[in-house]
mmJSON file of the N, C-alpha and C atoms, coordinates in Angstrom:
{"data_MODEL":{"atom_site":{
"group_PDB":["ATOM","ATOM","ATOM","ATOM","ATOM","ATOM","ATOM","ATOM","ATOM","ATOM","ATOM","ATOM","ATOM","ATOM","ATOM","ATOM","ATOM","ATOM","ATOM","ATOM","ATOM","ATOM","ATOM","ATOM","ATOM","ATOM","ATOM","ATOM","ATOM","ATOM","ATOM","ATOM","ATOM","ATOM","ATOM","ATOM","ATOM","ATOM","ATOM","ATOM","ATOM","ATOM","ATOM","ATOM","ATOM","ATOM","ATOM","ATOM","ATOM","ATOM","ATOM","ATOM","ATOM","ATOM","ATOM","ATOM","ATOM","ATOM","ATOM","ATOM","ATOM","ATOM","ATOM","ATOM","ATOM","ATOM","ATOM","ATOM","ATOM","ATOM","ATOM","ATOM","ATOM","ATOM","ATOM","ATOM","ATOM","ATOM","ATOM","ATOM","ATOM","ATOM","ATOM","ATOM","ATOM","ATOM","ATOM","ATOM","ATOM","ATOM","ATOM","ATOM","ATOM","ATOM","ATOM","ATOM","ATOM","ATOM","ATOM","ATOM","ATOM","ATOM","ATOM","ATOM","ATOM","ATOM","ATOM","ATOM","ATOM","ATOM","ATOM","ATOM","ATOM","ATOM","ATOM","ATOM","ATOM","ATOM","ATOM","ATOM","ATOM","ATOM","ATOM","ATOM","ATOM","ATOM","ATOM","ATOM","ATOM","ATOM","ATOM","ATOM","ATOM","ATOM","ATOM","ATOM","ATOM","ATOM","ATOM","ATOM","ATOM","ATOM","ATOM","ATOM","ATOM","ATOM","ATOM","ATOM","ATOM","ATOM","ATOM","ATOM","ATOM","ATOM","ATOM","ATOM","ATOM","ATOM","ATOM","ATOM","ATOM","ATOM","ATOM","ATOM","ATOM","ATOM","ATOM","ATOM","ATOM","ATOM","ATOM","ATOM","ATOM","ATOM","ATOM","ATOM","ATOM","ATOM","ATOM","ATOM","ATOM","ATOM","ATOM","ATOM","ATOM","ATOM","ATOM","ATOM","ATOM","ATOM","ATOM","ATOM","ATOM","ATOM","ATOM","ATOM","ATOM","ATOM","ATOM","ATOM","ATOM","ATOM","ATOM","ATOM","ATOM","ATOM","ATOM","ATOM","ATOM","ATOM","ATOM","ATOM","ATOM","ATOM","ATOM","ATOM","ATOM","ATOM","ATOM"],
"id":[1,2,3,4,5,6,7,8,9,10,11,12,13,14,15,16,17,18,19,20,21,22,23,24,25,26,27,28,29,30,31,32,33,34,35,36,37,38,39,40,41,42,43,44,45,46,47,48,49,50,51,52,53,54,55,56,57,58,59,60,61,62,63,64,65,66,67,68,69,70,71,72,73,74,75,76,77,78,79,80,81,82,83,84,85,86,87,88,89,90,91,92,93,94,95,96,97,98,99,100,101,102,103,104,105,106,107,108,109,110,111,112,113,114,115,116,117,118,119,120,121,122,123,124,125,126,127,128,129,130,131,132,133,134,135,136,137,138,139,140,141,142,143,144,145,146,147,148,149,150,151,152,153,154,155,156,157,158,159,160,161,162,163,164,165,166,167,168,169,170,171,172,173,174,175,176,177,178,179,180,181,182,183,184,185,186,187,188,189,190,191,192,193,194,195,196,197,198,199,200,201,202,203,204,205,206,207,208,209,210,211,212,213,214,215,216,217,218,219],
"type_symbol":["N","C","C","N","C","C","N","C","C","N","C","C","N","C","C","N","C","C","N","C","C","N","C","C","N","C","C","N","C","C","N","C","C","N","C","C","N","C","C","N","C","C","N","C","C","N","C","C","N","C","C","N","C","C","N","C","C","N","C","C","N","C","C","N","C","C","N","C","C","N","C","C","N","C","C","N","C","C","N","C","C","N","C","C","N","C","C","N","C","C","N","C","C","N","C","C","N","C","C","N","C","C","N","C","C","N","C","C","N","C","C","N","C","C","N","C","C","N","C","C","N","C","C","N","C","C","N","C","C","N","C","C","N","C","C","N","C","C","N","C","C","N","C","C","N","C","C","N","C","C","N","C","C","N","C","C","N","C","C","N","C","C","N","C","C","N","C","C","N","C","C","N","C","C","N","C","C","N","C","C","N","C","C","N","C","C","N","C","C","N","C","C","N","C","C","N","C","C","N","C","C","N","C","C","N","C","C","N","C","C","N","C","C","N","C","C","N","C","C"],
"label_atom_id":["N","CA","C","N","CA","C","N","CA","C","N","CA","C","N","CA","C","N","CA","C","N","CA","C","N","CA","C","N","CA","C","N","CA","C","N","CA","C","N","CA","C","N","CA","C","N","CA","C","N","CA","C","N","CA","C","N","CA","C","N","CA","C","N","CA","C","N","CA","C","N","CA","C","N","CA","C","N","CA","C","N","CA","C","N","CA","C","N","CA","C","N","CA","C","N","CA","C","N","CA","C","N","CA","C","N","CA","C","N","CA","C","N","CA","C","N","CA","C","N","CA","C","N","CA","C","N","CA","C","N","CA","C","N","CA","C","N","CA","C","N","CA","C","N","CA","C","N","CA","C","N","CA","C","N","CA","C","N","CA","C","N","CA","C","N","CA","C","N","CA","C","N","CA","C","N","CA","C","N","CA","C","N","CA","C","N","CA","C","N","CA","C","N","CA","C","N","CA","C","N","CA","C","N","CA","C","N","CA","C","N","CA","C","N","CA","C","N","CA","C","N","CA","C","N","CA","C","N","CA","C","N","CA","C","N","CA","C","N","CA","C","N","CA","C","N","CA","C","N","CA","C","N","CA","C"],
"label_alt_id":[null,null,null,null,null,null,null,null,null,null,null,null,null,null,null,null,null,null,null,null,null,null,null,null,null,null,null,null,null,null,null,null,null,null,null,null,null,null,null,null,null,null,null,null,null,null,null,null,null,null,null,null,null,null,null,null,null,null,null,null,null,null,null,null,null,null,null,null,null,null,null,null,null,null,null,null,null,null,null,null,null,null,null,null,null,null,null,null,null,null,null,null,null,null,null,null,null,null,null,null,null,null,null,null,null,null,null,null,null,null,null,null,null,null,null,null,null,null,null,null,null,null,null,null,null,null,null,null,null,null,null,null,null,null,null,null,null,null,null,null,null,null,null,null,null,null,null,null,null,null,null,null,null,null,null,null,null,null,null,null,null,null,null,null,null,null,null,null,null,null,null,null,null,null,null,null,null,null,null,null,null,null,null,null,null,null,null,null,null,null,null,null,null,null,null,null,null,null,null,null,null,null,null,null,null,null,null,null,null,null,null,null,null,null,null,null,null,null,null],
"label_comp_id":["UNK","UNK","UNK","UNK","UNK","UNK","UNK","UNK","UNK","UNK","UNK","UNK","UNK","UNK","UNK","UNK","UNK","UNK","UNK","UNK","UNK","UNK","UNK","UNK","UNK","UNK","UNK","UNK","UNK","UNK","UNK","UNK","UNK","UNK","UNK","UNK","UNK","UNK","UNK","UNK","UNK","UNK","UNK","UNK","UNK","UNK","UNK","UNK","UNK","UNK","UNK","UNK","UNK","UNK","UNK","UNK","UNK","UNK","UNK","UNK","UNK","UNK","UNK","UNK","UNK","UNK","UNK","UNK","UNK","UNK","UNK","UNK","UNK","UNK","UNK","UNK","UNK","UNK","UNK","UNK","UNK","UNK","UNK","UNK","UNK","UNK","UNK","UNK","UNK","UNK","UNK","UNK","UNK","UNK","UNK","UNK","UNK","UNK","UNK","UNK","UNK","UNK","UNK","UNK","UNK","UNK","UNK","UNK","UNK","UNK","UNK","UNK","UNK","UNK","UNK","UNK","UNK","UNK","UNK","UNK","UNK","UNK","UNK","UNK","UNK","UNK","UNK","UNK","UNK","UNK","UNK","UNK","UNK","UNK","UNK","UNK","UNK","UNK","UNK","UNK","UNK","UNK","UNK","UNK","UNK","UNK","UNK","UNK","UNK","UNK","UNK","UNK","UNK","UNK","UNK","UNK","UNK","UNK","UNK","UNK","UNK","UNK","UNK","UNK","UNK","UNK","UNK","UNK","UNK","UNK","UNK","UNK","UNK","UNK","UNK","UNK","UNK","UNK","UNK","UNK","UNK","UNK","UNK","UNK","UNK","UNK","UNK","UNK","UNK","UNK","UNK","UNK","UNK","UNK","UNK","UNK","UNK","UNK","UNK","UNK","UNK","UNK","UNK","UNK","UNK","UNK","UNK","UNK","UNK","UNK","UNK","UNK","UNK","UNK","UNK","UNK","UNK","UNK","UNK"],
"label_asym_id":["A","A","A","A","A","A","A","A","A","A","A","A","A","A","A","A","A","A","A","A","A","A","A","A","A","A","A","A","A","A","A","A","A","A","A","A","A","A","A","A","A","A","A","A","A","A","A","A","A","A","A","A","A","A","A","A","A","A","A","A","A","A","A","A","A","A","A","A","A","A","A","A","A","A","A","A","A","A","A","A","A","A","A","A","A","A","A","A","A","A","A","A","A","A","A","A","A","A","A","A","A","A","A","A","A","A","A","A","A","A","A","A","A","A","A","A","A","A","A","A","A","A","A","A","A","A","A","A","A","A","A","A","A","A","A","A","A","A","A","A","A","A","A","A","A","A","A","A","A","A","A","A","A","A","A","A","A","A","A","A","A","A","A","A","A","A","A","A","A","A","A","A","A","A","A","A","A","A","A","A","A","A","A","A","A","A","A","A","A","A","A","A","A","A","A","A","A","A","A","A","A","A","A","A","A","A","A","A","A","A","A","A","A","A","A","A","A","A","A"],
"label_entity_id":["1","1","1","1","1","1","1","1","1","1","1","1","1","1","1","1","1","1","1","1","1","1","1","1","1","1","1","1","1","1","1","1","1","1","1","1","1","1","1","1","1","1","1","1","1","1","1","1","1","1","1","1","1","1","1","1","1","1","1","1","1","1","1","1","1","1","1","1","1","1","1","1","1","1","1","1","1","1","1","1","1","1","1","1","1","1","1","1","1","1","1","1","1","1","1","1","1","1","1","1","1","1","1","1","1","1","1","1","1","1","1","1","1","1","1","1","1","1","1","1","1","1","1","1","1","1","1","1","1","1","1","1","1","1","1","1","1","1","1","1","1","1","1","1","1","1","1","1","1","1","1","1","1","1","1","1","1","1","1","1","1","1","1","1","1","1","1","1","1","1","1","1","1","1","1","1","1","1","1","1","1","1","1","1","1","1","1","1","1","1","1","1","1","1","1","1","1","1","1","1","1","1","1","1","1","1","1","1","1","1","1","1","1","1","1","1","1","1","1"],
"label_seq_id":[1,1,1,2,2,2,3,3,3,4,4,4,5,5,5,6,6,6,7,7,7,8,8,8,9,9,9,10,10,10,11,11,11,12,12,12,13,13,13,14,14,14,15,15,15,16,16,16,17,17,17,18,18,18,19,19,19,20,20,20,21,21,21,22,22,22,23,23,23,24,24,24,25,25,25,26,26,26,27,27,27,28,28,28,29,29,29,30,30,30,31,31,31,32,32,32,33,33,33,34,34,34,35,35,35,36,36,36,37,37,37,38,38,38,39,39,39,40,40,40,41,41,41,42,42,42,43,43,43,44,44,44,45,45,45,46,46,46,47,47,47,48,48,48,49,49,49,50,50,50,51,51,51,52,52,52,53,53,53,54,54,54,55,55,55,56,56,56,57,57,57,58,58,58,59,59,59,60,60,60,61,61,61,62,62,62,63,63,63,64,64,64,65,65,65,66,66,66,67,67,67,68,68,68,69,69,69,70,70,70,71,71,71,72,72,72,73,73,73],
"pdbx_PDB_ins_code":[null,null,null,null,null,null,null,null,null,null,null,null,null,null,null,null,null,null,null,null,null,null,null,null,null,null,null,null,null,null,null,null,null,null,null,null,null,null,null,null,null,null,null,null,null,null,null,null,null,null,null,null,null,null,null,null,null,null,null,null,null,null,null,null,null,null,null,null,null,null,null,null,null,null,null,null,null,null,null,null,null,null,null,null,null,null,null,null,null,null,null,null,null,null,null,null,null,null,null,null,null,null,null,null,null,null,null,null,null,null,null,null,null,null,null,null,null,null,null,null,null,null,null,null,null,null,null,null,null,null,null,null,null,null,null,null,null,null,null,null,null,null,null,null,null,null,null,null,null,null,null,null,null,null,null,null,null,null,null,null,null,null,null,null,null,null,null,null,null,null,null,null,null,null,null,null,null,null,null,null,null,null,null,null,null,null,null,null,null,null,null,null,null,null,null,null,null,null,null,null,null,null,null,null,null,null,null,null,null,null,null,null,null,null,null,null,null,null,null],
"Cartn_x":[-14.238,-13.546,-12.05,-11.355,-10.055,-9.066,-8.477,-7.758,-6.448,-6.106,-4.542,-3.685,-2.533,-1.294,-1.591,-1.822,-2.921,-4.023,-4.669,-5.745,-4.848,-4.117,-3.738,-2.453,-1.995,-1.091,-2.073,-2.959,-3.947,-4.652,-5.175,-5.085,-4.297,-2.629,-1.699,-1.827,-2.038,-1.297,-2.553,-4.041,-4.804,-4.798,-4.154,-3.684,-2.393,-1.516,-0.015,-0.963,-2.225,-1.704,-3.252,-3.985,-4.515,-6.24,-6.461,-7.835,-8.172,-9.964,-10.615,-11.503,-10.98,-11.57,-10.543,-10.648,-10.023,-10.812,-9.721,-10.983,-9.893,-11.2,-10.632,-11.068,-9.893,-10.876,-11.982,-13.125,-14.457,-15.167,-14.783,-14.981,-14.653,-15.334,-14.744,-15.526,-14.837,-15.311,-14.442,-15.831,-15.348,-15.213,-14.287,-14.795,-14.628,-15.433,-15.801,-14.721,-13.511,-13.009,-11.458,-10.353,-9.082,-8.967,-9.717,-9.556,-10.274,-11.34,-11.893,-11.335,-10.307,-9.453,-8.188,-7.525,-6.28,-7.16,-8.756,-9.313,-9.517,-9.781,-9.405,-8.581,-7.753,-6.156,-5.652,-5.961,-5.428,-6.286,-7.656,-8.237,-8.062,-7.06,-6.527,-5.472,-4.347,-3.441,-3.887,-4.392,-5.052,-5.229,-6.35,-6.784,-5.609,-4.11,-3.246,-2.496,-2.373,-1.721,-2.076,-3.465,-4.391,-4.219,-4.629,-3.908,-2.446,-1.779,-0.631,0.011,-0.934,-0.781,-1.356,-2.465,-3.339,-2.427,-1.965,-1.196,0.045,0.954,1.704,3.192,2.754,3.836,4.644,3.631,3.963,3.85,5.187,4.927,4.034,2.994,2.165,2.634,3.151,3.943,4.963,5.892,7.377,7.837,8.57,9.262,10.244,10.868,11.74,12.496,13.518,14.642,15.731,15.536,16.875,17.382,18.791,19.465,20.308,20.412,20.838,22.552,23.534,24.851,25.232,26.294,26.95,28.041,29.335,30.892,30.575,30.997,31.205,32.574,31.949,32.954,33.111],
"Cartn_y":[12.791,13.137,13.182,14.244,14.141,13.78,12.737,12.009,12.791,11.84,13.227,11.827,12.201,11.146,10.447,11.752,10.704,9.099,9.619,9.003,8.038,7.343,6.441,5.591,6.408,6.256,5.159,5.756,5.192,4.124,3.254,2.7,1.523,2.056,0.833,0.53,1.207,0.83,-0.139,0.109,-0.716,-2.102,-2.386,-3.496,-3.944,-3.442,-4.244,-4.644,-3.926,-4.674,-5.704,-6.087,-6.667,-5.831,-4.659,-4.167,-3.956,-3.653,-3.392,-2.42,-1.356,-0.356,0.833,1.525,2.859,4.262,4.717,5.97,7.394,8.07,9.348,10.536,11.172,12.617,12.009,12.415,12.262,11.016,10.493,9.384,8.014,7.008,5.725,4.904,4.261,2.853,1.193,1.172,-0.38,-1.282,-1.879,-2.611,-4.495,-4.796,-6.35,-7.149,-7.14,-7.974,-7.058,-7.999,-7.514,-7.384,-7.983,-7.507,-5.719,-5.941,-4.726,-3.684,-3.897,-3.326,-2.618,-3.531,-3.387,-2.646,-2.694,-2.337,-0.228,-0.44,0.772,1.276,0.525,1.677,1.913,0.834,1.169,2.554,2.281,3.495,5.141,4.971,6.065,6.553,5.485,5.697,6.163,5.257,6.231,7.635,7.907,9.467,10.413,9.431,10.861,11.028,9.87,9.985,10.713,10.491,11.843,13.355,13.481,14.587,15.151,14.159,15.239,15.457,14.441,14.625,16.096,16.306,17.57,18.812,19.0,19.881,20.049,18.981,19.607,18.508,17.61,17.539,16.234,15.592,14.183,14.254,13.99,14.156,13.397,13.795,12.319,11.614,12.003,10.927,11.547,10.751,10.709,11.446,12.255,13.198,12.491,12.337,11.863,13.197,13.307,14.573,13.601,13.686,13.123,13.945,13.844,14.665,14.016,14.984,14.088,15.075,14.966,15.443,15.093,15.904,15.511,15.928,15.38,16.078,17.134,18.294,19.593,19.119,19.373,18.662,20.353],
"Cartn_z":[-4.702,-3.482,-3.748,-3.36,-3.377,-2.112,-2.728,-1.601,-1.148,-0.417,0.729,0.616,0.525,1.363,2.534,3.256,5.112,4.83,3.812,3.724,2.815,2.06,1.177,2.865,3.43,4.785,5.551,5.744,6.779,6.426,4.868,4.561,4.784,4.175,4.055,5.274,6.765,7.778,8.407,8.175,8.396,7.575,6.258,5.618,6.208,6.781,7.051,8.609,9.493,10.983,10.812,9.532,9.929,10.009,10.063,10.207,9.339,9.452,8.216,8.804,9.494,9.929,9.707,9.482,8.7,9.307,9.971,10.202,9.316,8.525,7.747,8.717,9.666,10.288,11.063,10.89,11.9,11.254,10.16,9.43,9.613,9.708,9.916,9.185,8.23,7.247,7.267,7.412,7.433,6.557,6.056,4.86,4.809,3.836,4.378,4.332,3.299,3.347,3.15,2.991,2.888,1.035,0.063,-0.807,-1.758,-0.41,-0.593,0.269,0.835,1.246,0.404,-0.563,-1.061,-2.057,-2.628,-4.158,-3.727,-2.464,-2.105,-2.321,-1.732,-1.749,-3.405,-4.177,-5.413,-6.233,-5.466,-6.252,-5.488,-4.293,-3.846,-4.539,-4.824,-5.23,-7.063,-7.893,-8.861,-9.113,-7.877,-7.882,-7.338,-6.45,-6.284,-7.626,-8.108,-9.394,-10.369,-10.611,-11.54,-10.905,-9.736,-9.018,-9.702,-9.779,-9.559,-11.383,-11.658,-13.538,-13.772,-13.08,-13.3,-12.96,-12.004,-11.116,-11.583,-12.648,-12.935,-12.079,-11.273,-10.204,-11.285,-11.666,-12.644,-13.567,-14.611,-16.124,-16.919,-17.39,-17.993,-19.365,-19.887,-21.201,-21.54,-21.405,-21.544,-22.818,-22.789,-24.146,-24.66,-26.022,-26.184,-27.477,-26.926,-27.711,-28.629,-29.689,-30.327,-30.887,-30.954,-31.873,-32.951,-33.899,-35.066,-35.458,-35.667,-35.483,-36.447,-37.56,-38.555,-38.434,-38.298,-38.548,-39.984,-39.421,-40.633,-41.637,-43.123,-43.642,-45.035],
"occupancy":[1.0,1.0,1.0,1.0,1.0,1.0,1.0,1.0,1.0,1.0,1.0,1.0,1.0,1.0,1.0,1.0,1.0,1.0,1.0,1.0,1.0,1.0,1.0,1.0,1.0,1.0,1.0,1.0,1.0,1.0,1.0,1.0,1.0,1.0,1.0,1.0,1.0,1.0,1.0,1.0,1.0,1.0,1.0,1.0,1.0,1.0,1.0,1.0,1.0,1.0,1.0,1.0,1.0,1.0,1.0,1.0,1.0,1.0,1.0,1.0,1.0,1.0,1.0,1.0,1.0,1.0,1.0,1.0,1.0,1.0,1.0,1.0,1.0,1.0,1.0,1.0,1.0,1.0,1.0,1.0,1.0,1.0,1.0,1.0,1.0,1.0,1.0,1.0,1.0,1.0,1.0,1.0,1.0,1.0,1.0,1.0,1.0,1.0,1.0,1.0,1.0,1.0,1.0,1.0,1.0,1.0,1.0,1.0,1.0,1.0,1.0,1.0,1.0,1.0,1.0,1.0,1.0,1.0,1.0,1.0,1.0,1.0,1.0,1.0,1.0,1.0,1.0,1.0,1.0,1.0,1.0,1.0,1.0,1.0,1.0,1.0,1.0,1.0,1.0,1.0,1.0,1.0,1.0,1.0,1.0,1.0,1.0,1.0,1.0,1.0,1.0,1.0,1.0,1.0,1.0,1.0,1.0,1.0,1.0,1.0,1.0,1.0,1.0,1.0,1.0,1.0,1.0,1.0,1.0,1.0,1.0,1.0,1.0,1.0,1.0,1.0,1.0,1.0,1.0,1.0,1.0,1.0,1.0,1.0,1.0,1.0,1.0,1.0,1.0,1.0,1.0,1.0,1.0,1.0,1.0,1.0,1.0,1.0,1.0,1.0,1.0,1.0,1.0,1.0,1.0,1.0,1.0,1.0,1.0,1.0,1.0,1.0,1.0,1.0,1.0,1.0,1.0,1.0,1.0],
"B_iso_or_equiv":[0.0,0.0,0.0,0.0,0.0,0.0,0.0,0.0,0.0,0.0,0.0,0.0,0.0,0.0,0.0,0.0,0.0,0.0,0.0,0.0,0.0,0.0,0.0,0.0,0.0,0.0,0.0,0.0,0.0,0.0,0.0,0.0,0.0,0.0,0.0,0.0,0.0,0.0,0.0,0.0,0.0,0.0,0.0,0.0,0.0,0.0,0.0,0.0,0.0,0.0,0.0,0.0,0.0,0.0,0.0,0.0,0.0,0.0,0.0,0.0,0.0,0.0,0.0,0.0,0.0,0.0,0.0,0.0,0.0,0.0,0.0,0.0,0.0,0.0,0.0,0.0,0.0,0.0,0.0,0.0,0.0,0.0,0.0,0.0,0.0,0.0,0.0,0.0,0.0,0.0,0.0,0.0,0.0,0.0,0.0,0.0,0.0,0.0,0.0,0.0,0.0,0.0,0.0,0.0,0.0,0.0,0.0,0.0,0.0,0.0,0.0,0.0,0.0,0.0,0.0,0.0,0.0,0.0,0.0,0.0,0.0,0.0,0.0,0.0,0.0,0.0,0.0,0.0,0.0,0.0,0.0,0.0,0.0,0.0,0.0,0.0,0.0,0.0,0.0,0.0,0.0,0.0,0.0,0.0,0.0,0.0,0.0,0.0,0.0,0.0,0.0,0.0,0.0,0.0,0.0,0.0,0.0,0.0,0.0,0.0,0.0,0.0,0.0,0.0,0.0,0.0,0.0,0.0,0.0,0.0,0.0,0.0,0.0,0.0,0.0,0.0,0.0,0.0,0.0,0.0,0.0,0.0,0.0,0.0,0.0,0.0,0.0,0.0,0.0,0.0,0.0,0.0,0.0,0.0,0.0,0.0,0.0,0.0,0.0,0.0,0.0,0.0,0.0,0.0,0.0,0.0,0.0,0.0,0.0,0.0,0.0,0.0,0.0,0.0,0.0,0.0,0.0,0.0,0.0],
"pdbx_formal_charge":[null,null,null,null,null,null,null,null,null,null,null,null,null,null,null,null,null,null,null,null,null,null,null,null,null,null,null,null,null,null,null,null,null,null,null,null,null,null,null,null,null,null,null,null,null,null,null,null,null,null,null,null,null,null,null,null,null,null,null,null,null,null,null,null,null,null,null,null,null,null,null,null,null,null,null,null,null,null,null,null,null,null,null,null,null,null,null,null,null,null,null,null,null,null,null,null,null,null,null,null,null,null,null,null,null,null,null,null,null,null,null,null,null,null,null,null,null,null,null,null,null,null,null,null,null,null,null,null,null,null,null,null,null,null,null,null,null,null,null,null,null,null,null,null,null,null,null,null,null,null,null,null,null,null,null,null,null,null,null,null,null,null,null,null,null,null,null,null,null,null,null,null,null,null,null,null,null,null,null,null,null,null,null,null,null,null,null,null,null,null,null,null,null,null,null,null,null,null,null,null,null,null,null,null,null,null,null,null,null,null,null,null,null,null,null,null,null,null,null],
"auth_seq_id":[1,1,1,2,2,2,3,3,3,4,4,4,5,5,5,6,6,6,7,7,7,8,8,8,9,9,9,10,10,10,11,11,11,12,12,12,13,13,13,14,14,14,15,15,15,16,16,16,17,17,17,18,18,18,19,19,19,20,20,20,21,21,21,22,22,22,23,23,23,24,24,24,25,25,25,26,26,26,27,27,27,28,28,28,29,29,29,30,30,30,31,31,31,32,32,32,33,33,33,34,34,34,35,35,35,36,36,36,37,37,37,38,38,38,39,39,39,40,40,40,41,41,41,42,42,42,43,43,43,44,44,44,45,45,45,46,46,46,47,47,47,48,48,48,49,49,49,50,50,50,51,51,51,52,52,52,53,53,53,54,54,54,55,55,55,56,56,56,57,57,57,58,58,58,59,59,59,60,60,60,61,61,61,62,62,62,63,63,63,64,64,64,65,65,65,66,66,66,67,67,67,68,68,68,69,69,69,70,70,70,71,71,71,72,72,72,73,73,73],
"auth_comp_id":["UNK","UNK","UNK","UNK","UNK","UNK","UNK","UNK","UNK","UNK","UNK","UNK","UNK","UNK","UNK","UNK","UNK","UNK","UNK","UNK","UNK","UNK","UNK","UNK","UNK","UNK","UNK","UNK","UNK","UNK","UNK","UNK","UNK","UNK","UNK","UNK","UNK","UNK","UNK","UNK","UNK","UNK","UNK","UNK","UNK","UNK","UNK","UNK","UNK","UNK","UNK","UNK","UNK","UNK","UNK","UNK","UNK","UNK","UNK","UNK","UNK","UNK","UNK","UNK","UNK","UNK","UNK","UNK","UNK","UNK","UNK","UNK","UNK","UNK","UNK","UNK","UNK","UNK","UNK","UNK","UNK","UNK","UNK","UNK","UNK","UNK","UNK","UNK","UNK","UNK","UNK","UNK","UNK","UNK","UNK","UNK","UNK","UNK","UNK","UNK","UNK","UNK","UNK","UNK","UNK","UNK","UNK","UNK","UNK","UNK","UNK","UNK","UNK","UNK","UNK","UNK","UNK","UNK","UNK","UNK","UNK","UNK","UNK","UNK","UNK","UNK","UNK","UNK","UNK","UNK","UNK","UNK","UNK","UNK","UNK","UNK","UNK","UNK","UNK","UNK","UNK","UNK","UNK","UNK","UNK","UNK","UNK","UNK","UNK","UNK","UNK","UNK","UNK","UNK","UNK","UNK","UNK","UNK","UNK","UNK","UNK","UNK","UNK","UNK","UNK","UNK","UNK","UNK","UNK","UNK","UNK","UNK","UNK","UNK","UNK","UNK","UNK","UNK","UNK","UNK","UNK","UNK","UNK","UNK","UNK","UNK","UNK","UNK","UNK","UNK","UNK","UNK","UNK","UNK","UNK","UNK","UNK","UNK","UNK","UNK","UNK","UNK","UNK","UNK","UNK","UNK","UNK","UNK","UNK","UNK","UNK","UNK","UNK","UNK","UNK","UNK","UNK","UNK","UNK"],
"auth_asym_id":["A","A","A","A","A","A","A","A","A","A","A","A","A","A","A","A","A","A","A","A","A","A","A","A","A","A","A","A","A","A","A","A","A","A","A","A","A","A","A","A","A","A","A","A","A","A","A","A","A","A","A","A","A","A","A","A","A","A","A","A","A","A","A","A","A","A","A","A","A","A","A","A","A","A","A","A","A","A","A","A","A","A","A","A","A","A","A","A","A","A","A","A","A","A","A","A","A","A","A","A","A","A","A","A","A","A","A","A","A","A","A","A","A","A","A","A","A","A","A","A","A","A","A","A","A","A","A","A","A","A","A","A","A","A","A","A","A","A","A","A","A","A","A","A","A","A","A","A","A","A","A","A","A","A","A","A","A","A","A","A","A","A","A","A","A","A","A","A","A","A","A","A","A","A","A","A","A","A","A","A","A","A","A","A","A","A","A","A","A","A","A","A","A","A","A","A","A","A","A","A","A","A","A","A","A","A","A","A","A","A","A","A","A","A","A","A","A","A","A"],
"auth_atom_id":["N","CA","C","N","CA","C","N","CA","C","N","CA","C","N","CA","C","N","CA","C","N","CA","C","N","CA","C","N","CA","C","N","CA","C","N","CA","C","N","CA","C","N","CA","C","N","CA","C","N","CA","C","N","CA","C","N","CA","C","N","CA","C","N","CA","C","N","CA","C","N","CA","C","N","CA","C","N","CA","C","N","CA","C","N","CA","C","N","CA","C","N","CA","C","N","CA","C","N","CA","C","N","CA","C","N","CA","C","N","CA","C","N","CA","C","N","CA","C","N","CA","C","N","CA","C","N","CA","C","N","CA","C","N","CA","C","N","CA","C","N","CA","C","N","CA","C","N","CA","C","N","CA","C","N","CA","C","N","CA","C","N","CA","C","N","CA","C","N","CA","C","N","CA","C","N","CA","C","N","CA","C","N","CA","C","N","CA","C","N","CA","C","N","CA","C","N","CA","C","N","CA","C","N","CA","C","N","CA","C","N","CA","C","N","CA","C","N","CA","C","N","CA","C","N","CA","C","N","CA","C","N","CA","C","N","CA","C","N","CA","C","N","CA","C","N","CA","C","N","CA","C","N","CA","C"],
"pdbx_PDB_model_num":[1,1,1,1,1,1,1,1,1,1,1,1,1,1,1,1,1,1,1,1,1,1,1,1,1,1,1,1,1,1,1,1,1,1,1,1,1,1,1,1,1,1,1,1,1,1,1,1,1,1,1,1,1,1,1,1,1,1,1,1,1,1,1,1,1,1,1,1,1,1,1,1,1,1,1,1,1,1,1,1,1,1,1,1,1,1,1,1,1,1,1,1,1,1,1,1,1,1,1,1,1,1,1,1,1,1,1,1,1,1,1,1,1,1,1,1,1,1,1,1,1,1,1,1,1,1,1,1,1,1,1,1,1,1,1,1,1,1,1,1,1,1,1,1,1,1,1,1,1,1,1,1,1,1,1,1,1,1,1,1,1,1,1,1,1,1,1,1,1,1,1,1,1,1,1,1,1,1,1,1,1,1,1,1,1,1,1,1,1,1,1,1,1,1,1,1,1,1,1,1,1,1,1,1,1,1,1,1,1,1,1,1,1,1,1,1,1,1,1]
}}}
């Protein structure tokens, strides 16, 4: 399933007031506890991150350019 910003949004905001009911669209899940709560959101945040590695938006490993310079003699 590919996740949205909404859906990782809607999450945090059911963890900052306290619920463990989440509704996605016409969807609503409940989940048992507040750690199966936060195990969610991390595996949202995961899949936008893979998302946007795929797409181009996030660089996935860092380049490094050195240059090497000599005074002309």
């Amino acid at each position: 399933m590919a996740y949205t910003q909404a859906d990782l949004e809607a999450l945090q905001t059911a963890l900052a007031k306290g619920e463990k009911r989440v509704t996605f669209g016409d969807k609503t899940v409940e989940y048992r506890s507040v750690d199966e709560l936060q195990a969610a959101i991390a595996a949202v945040k995961r899949d936008l991150f893979e998302q946007a590695v795929d797409t181009g938006l996030w660089p996935g490993v860092p380049r490094q350019i050195r240059l090497h310079t000599t005074k002309g003699t």
